[in-house]
C-alpha positions in Angstrom: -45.0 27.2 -5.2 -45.5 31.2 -5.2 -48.6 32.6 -5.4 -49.3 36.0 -7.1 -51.1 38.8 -6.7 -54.0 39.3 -8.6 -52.6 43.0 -9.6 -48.9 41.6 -9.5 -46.8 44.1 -10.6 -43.7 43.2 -13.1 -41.1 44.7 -15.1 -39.2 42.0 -16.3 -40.2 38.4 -16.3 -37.0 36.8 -15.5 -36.4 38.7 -12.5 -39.7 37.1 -11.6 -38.7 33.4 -12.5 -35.6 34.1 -9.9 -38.2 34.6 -7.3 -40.5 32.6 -7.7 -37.6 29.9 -6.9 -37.4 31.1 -3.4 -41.0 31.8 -2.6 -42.6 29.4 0.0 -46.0 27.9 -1.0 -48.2 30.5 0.7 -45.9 33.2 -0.2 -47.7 36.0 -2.3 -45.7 38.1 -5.1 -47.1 41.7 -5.0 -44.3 43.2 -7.0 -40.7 42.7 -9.0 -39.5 46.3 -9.9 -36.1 46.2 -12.3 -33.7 49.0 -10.3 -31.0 51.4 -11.5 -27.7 51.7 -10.3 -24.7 49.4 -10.2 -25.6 47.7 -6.7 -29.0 46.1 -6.6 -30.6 44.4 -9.8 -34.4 43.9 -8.7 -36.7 44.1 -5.7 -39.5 41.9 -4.9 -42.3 42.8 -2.5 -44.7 39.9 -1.3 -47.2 39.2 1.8 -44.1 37.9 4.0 -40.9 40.0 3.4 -38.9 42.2 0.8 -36.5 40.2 -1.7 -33.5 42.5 -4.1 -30.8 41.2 -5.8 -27.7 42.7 -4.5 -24.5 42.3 -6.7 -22.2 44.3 -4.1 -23.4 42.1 -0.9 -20.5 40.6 1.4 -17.5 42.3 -0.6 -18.9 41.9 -4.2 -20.5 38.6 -3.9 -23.7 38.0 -5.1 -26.6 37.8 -3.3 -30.4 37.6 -2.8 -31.4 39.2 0.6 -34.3 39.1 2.1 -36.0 41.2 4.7 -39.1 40.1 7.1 -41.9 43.1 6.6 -42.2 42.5 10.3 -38.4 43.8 10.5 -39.0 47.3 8.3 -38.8 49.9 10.9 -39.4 52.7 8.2 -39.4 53.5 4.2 -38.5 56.8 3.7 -39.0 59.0 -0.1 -35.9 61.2 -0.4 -37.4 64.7 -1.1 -35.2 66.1 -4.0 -37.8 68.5 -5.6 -38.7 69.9 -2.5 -42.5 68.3 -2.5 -43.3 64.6 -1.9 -46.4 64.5 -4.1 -47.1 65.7 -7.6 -49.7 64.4 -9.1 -50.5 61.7 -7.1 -47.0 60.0 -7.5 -44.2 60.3 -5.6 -41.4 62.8 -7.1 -38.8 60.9 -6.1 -37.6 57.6 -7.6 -35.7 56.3 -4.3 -36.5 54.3 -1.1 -34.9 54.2 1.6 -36.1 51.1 3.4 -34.5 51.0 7.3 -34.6 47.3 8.8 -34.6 46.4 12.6 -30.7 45.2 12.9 -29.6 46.3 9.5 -28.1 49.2 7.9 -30.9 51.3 6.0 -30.9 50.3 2.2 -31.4 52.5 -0.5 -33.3 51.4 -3.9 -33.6 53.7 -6.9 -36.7 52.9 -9.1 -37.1 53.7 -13.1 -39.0 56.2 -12.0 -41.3 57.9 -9.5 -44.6 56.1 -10.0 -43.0 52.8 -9.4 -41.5 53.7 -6.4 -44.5 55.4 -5.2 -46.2 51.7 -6.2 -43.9 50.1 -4.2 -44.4 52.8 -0.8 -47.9 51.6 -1.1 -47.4 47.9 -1.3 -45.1 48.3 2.1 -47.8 50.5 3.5 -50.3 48.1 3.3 -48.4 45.9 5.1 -46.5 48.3 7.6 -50.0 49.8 8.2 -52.2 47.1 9.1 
């Protein structure tokens, strides 16, 4: 059974129950931010790897991917204000999140402060 975070962060509560499903026992949900866009549905940060919902995976099938943190190479904030931080937040609602072996995948938040949330989640991870 999944474990969460004691500052868990969720937007919507069954995108949660869909992870939760997967999790393994020691597995510890950090995050589940709802995306924008046709392609991916949700993304789910925990101790152990990254988890979206992908709709457009394998030629329109379905799909929940996951992603080892020990695989992310590099997240990257696209820049389209022409300054990374305002504020404290990230001005940018997208991540680009590059994986050893994969093709880089972009997310786009509902808005900049969750994606700047979920930077700091992978940072903690990617840092350490």
């Amino acid at each position: 059974m999944a474990v969460y975070a004691e500052d868990i962060i969720v937007d919507k509560k069954d995108q949660l129950e869909k992870i939760e499903g997967i999790c393994l026992d020691d597995e510890v949900i950090r995050a589940v931010f709802d995306l924008k866009g046709r392609g991916t549905g949700f993304i789910s940060i925990t101790n152990k790897r990254i988890i979206y919902y992908d709709k457009e995976f394998l030629k329109g099938k379905k799909a929940l991917v996951s992603i080892p943190i020990d695989r992310i190479a590099a997240v990257a904030s696209e820049d389209n204000k022409g300054f990374l931080i305002k504020s404290g937040f990230l001005v940018s609602d997208t991540l680009t999140i590059s994986s050893m072996g994969l093709e880089p995948k972009t997310f786009e938040f509902r808005g900049g402060d969750k994606a700047h949330q979920a930077h700091n989640i992978l940072m903690e991870y990617l840092l350490t």
